[in-house]
BAGU-190750 format. One record per residue (C-alpha): residue number from 1; residue in one letter; x, y, z. Coordinates in Angstrom, 3 decimals. Layout:
N
   seq   type          X          Y          Z
   NUM      A          X          Y          Z
...
//
This chain:
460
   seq   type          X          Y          Z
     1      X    -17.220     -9.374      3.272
     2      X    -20.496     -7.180      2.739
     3      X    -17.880     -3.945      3.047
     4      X    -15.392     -5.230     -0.005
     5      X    -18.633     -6.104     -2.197
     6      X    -19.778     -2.610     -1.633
     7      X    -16.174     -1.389     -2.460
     8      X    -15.747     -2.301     -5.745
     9      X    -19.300     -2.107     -6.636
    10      X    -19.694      1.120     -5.561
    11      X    -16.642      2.586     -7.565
    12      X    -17.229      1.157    -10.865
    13      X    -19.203      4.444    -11.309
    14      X    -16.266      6.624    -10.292
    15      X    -15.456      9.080    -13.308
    16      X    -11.629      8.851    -14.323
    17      X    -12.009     11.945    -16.894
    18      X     -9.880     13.838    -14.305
    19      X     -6.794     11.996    -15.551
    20      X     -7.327     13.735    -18.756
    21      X     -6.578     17.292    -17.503
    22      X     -3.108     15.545    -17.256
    23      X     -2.734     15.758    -21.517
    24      X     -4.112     19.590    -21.323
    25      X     -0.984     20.795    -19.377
    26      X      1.319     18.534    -20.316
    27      X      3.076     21.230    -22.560
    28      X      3.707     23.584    -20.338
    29      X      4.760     21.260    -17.974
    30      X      7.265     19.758    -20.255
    31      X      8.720     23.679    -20.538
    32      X      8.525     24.902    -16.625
    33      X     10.474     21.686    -15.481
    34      X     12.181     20.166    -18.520
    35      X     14.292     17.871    -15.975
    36      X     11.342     15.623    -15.463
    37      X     10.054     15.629    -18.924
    38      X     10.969     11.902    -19.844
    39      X      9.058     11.157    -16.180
    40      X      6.339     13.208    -17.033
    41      X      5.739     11.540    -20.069
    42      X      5.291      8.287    -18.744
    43      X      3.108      9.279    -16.006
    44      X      0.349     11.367    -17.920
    45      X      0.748      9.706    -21.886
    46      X     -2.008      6.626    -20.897
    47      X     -5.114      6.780    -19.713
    48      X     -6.268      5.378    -16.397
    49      X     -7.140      1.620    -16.628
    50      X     -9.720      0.395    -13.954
    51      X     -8.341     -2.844    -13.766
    52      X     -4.930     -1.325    -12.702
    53      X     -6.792      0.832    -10.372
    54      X     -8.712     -1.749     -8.324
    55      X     -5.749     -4.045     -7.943
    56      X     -3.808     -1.562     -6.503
    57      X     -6.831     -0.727     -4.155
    58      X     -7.405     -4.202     -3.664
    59      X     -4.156     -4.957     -2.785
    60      X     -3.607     -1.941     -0.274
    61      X     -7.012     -2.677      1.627
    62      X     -6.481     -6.536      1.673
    63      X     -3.078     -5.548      3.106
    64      X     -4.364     -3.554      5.637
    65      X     -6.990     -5.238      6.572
    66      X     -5.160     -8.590      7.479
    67      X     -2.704     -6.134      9.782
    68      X     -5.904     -5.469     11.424
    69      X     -6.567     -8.802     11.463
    70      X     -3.238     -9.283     13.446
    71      X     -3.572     -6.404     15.457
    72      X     -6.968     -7.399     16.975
    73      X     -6.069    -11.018     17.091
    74      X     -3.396    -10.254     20.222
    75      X     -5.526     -8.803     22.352
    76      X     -7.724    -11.677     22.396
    77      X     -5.515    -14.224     22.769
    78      X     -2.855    -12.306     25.162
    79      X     -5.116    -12.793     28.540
    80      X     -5.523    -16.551     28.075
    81      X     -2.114    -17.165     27.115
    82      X     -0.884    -15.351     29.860
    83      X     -2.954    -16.570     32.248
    84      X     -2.265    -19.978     31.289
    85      X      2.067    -19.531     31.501
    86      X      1.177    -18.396     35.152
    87      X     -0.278    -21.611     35.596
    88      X      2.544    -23.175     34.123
    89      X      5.032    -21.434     36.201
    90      X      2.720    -21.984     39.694
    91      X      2.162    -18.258     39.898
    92      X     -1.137    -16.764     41.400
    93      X     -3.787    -16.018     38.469
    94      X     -4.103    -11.920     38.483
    95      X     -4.452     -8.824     35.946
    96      X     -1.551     -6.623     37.206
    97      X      0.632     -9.744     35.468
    98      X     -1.689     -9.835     32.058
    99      X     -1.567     -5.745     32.446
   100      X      2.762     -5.722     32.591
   101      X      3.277     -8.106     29.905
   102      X     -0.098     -6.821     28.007
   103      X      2.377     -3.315     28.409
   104      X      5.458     -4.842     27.434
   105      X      4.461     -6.803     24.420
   106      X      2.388     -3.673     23.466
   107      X      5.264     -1.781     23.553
   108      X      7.411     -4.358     21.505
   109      X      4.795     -4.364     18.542
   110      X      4.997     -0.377     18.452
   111      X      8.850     -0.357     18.103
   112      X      8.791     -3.028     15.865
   113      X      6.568     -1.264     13.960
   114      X      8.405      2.007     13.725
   115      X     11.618     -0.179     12.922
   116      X      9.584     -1.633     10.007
   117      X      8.232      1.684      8.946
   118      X     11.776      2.659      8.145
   119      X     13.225     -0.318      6.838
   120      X     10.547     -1.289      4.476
   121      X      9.868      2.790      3.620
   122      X     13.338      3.025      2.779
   123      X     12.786     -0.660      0.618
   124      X      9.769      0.715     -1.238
   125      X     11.414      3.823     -2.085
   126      X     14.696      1.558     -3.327
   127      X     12.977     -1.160     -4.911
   128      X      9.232     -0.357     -5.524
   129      X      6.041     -0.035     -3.460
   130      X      4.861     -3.817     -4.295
   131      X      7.764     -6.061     -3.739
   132      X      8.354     -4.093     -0.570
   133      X      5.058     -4.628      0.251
   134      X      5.011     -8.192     -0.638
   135      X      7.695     -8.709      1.933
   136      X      6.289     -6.886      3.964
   137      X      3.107     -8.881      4.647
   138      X      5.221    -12.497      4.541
   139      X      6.748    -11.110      7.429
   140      X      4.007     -9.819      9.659
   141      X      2.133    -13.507      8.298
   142      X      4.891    -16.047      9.680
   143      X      5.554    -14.060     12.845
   144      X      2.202    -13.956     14.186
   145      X      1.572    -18.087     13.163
   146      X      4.916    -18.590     15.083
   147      X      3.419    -17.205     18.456
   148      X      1.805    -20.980     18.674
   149      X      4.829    -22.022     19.761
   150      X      5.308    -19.233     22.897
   151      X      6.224    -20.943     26.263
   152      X      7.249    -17.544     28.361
   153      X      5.757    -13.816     28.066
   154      X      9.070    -12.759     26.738
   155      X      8.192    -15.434     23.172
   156      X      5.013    -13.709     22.978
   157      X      7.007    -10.270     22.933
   158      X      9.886    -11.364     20.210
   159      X      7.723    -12.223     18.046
   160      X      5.770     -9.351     18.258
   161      X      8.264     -7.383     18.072
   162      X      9.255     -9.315     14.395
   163      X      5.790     -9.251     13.113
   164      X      5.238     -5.380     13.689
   165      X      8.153     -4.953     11.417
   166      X      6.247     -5.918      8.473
   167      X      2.781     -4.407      9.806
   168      X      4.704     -0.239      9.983
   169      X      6.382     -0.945      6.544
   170      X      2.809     -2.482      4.783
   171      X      1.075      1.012      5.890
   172      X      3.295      3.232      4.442
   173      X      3.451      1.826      1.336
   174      X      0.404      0.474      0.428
   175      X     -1.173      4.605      1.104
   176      X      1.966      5.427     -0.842
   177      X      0.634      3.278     -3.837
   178      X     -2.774      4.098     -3.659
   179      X     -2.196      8.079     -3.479
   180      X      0.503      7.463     -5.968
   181      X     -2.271      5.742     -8.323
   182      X     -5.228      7.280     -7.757
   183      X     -6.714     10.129     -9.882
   184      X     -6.218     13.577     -6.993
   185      X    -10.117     14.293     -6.657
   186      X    -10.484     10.336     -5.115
   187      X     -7.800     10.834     -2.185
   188      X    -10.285     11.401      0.578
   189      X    -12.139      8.931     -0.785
   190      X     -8.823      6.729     -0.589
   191      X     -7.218      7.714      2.343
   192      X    -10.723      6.560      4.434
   193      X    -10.797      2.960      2.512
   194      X     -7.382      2.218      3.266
   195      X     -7.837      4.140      6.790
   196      X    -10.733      1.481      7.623
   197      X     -9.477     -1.629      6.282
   198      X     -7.564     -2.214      9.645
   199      X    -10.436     -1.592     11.630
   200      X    -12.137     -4.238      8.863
   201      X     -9.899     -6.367      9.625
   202      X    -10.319     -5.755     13.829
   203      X    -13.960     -6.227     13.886
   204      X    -13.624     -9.527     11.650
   205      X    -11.732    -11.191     13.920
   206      X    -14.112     -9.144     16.803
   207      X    -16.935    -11.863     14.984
   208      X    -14.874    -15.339     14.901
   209      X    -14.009    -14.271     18.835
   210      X    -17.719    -14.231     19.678
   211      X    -18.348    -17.506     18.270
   212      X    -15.045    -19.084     18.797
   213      X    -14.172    -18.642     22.915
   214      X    -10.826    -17.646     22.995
   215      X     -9.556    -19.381     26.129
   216      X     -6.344    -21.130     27.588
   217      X     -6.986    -24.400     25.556
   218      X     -7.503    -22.863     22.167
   219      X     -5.509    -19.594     22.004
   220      X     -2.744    -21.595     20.318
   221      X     -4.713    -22.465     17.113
   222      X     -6.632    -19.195     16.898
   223      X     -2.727    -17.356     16.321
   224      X     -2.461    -19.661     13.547
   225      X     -4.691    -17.543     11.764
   226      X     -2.118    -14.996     11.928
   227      X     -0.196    -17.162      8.860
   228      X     -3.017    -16.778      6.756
   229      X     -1.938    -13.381      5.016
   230      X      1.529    -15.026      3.326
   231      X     -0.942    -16.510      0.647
   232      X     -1.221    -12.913     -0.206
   233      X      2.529    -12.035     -1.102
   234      X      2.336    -13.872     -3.810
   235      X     -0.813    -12.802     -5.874
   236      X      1.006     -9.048     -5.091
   237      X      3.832    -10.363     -7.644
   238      X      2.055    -11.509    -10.404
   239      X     -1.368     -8.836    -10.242
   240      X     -0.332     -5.777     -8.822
   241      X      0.978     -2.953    -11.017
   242      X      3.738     -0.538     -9.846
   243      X      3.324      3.016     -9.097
   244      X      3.804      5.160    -12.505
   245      X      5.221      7.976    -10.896
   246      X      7.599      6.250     -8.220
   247      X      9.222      5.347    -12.074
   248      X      9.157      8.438    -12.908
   249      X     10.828      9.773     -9.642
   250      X     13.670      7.343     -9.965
   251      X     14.180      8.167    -13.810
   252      X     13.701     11.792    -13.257
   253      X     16.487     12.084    -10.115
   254      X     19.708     14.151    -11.462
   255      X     21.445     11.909     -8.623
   256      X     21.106      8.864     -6.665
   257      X     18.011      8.951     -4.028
   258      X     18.749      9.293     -0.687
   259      X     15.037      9.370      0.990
   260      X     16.601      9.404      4.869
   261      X     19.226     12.083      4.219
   262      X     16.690     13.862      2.334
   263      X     13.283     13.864      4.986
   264      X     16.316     15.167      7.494
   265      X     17.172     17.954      4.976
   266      X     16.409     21.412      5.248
   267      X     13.712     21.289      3.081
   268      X     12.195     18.518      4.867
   269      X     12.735     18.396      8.333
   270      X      9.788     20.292      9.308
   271      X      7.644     18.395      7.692
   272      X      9.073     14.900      9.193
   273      X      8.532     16.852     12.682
   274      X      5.137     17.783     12.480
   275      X      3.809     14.372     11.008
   276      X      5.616     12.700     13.773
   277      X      4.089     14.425     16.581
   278      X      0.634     14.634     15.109
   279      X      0.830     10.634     14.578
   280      X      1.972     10.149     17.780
   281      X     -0.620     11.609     19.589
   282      X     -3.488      9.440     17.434
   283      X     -1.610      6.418     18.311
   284      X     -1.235      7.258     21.945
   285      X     -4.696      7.655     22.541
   286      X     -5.346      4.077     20.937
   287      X     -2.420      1.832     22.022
   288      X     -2.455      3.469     25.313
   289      X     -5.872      3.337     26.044
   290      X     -8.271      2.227     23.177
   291      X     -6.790     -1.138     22.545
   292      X     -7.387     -2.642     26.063
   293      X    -11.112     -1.869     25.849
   294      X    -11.106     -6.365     25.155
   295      X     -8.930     -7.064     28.454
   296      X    -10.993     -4.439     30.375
   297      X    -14.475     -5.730     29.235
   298      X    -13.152     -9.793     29.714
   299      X    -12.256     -8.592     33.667
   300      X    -15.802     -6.498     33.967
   301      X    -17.621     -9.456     32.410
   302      X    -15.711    -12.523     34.256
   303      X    -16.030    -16.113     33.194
   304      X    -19.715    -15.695     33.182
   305      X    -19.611    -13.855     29.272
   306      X    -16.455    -15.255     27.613
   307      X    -17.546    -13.263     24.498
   308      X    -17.616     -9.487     26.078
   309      X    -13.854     -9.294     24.575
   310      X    -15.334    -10.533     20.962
   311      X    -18.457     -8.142     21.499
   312      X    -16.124     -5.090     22.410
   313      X    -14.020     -5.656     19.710
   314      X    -16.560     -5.838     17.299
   315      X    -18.287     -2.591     18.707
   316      X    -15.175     -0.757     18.713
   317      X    -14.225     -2.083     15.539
   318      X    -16.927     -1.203     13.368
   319      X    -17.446      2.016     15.077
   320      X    -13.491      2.595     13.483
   321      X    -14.370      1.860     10.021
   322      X    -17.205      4.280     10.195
   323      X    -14.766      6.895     11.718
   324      X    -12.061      6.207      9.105
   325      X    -14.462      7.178      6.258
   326      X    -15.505     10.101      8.506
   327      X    -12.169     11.282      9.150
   328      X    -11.181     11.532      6.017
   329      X    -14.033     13.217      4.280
   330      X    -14.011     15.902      7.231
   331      X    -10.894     16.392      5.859
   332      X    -12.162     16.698      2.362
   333      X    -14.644     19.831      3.011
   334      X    -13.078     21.865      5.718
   335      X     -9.551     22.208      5.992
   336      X     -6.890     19.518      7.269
   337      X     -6.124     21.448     10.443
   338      X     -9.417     22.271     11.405
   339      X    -10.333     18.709     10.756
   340      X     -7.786     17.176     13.205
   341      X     -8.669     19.436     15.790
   342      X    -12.155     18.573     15.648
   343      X    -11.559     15.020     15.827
   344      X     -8.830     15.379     18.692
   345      X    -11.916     17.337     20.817
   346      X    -14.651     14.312     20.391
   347      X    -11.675     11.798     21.466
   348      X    -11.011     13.681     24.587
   349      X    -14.464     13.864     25.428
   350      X    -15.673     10.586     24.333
   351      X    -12.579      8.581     26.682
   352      X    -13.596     11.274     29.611
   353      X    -17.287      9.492     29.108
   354      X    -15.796      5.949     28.982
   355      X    -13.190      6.195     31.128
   356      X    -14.730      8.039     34.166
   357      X    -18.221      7.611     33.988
   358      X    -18.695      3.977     33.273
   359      X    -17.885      0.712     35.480
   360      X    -19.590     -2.044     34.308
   361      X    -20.061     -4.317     31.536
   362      X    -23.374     -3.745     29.153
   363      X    -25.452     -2.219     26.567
   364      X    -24.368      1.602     27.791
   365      X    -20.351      0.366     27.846
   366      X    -20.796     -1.525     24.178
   367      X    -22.590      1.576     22.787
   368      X    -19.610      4.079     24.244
   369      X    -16.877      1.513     22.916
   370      X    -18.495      2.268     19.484
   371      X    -18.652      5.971     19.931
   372      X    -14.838      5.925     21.245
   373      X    -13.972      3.349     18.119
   374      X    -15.341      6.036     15.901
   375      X    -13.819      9.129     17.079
   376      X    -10.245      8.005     18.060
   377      X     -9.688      5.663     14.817
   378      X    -11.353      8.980     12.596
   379      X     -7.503     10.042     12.468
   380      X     -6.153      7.023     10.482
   381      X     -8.695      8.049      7.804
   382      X     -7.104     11.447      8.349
   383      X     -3.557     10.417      8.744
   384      X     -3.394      8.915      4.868
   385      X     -5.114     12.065      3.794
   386      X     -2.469     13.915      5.074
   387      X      1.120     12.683      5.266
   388      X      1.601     11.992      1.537
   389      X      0.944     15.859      0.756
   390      X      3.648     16.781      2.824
   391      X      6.683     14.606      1.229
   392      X      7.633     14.433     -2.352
   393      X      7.170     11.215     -4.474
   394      X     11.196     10.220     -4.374
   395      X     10.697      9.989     -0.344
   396      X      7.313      9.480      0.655
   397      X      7.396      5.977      1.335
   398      X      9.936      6.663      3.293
   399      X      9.109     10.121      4.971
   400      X      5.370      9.084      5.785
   401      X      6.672      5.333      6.788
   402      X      9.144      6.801      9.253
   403      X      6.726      9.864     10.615
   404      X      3.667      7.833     11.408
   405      X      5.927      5.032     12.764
   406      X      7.981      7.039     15.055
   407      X      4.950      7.833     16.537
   408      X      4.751      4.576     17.761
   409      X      7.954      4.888     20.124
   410      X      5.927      7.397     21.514
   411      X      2.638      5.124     22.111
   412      X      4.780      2.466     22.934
   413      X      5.792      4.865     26.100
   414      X      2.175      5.305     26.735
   415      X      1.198      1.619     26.274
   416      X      3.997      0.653     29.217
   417      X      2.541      3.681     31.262
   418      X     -0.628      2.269     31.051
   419      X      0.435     -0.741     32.549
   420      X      2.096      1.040     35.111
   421      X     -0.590      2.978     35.863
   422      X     -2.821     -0.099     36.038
   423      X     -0.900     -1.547     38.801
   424      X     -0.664      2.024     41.407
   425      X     -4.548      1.736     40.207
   426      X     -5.071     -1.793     41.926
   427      X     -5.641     -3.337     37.978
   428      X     -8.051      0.128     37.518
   429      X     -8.471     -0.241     33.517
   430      X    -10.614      2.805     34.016
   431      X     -8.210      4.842     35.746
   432      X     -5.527      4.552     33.438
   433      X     -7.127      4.991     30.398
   434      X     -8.959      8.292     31.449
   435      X     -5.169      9.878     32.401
   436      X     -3.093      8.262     29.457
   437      X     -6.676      9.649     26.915
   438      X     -5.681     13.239     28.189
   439      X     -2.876     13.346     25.169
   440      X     -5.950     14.566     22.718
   441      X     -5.017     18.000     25.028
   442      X     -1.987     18.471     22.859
   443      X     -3.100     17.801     19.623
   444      X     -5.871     20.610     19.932
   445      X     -2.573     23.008     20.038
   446      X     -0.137     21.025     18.079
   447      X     -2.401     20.939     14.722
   448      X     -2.135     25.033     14.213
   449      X      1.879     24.439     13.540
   450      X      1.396     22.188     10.547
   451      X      1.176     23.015      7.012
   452      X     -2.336     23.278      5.424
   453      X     -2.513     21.560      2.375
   454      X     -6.030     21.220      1.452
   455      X     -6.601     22.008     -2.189
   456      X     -2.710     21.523     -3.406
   457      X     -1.580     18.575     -5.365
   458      X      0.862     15.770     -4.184
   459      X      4.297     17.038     -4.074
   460      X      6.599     15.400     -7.205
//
């Protein structure tokens, strides 16, 4: 908990007097768009309050983080349980089995998720960013708890499926809060705190899975740490402050909001395009590849180290929450295009060092699954940076929810072609991941289509 101490001590220095600009242009505002005046007025009359500040920050990263938690949690218990229901079922023990269900349930999570990036986008933008979020996390909570109770591969895959629902809608709208909160000069600042609070989360449970052995006796009670996280929904409801300006937005609309119909529009479209592809191609690289550093490590290391999942995990994961703050403050001092090309070139090379040049389990393979961590998980630093400047407040929950979500159809073709690929690679974790990494090839073109937004405020 070093990280969250550091946090909030840290930005009790941050200076707020940037809110106060608000007041000098307020008139002129008031006479270039005097639709939104009454909206205006509520946004900019008040001061910032720091205590309103850090429980929205708070409540974003603690959000996050616990859908880390979740996220990393699987992959250590999804070898053990599915080794053991082969044993129940008097199959053979071997990894091309793990690797197709691994691919399947993979895949499940990722639609889920892009189904719950919608859904609780559209909520947020309906009914606020906090009680969507709220519901949100009591979703992804009692899902994960109630993979305990999994007997066949295909439990472990419904409820996956149910749980990543409420992990793609928590994303969207906790960065839509925070952005939404935040004075404009913090964003990068913001975008790589929420961006690393996943990978927090990842290399937390990366620790208990070094000291706890994860095996086919105990991966039952370690899911029930997925439950955890419903404590959270309610101290959202009685702490957590609303977003100012989604008020506004909703006062300010001439006519009822329609945030699908809208990010569709002709105004909008574009936009809802290129975040989609540029997500997808982030979230390729990690659910295709990244993610099954743990299996690959557990199979290189045998029963002999139990812990090299825990150990990979935690290398991987704390080289993310580095990247996330780096991601997002590359983003912060040379433009947002240049930025994601840079980070889409270290990927490519950093998998083609993993991938292909290393085959066993050690000190060199730990060090690269840091260095790989960093790089490929620099982009959800970047991602939060980015996708709120391209929608308006009325839709972003919605528009950034649905883009970055969507993406995950697309990794959720990548995670089941990784586990095809496995098995025409004899169970070759190696030789998978260094074809399905080659996606990082079209994000180095891709990025020169978008917008660049660097220096412009948030859309209203």
């Amino acid at each position: 908990m070093a990280l969250d101490r550091l946090n909030f001590e840290t930005f009790q220095c941050i200076d707020l007097d940037a809110f106060n600009l608000a007041n000098l242009c307020h008139a002129s505002l008031r006479t270039a768009f005097p639709m939104s005046q009454a909206a205006m007025t509520a946004v900019t009359s008040n001061p910032p309050d720091k205590k309103r500040l850090f429980a929205v920050l708070a409540a974003a990263f603690f959000g996050w983080m616990f859908d880390g938690m979740e996220m990393g949690l699987f992959p250590l218990i999804a070898r053990p349980a599915l080794l053991q229901m082969q044993q129940a079922h008097g199959l053979t023990l071997n990894d091309a089995f793990v690797a197709q269900w691994m691919g399947y349930a993979t895949a499940a999570f990722l639609l889920g998720a892009a189904g719950g990036g919608v859904v609780f986008g559209w909520l947020g933008d309906k009914i606020g960013r906090v009680r969507a979020m709220a519901a949100s996390i009591l979703v992804y909570s009692v899902f994960t708890g109630l993979i305990y109770f999994a007997q066949e591969p295909w439990h472990l895959c419904a409820s996956r499926f149910v749980a990543a629902l409420g992990m793609g809608g928590e994303w969207s709208l906790g960065i839509a809060l925070v952005m939404e909160v935040w004075p404009e000069k913090h964003r990068p600042l913001m975008a790589g705190i929420i961006g690393a609070a996943a990978n927090v989360g990842f290399a937390l449970i990366a620790v208990f899975a070094i000291f706890f052995k994860v095996t086919i006796d105990s991966w039952r009670w370690v899911a029930l740490i997925g439950a955890a996280p419903a404590m959270l929904t309610f101290a959202f409801r009685i702490f957590v402050p609303e977003s100012e300006k989604w008020h506004a937005a909703v006062k300010s609309s001439p006519e009822k909001i329609q945030p699908l119909k809208e990010i569709f529009g002709p105004k909008l479209w574009r936009h809802t395009l290129i975040a989609t592809v540029l997500s997808s191609v982030a979230l390729i690289g990690t659910w295709g590849s990244v993610q099954w550093l743990p299996l690959w490590a557990d199979k290189m290391a045998g029963a002999a180290d139990p812990s090299a999942k825990g150990w990979t995990g935690m290398a991987s994961g704390i080289g993310a929450v580095i990247g996330c703050l780096l991601g997002a403050y590359v983003g912060r001092y040379i433009t947002r295009r240049a930025a994601y090309f840079f980070l889409c070139l270290g990927s490519l090379i950093s998998c083609a060092v993993l991938f292909r040049g290393i085959d066993t389990y050690g000190p060199v393979f730990l060090s690269m699954a840091f260095i790989v961590g960093a790089l490929t998980a620099a982009f959800y630093g970047w991602l939060p940076l980015y996708l709120p400047e391209l929608f308006p407040t009325r839709v972003r929950a919605t528009g950034q929810g649905l883009s970055y979500n969507a993406g995950r159809i697309l990794a959720a073709v990548g995670a089941l072609q990784m586990g095809a690929l496995m098995q025409s690679f004899d169970g070759s974790y190696a030789k998978a991941g260094a074809i399905i990494t080659l996606v990082y090839v079209f994000g180095l073109g891709l990025i020169w289509l978008a917008p660049e937004t660097k220096g412009k405020p948030l859309p209203e």
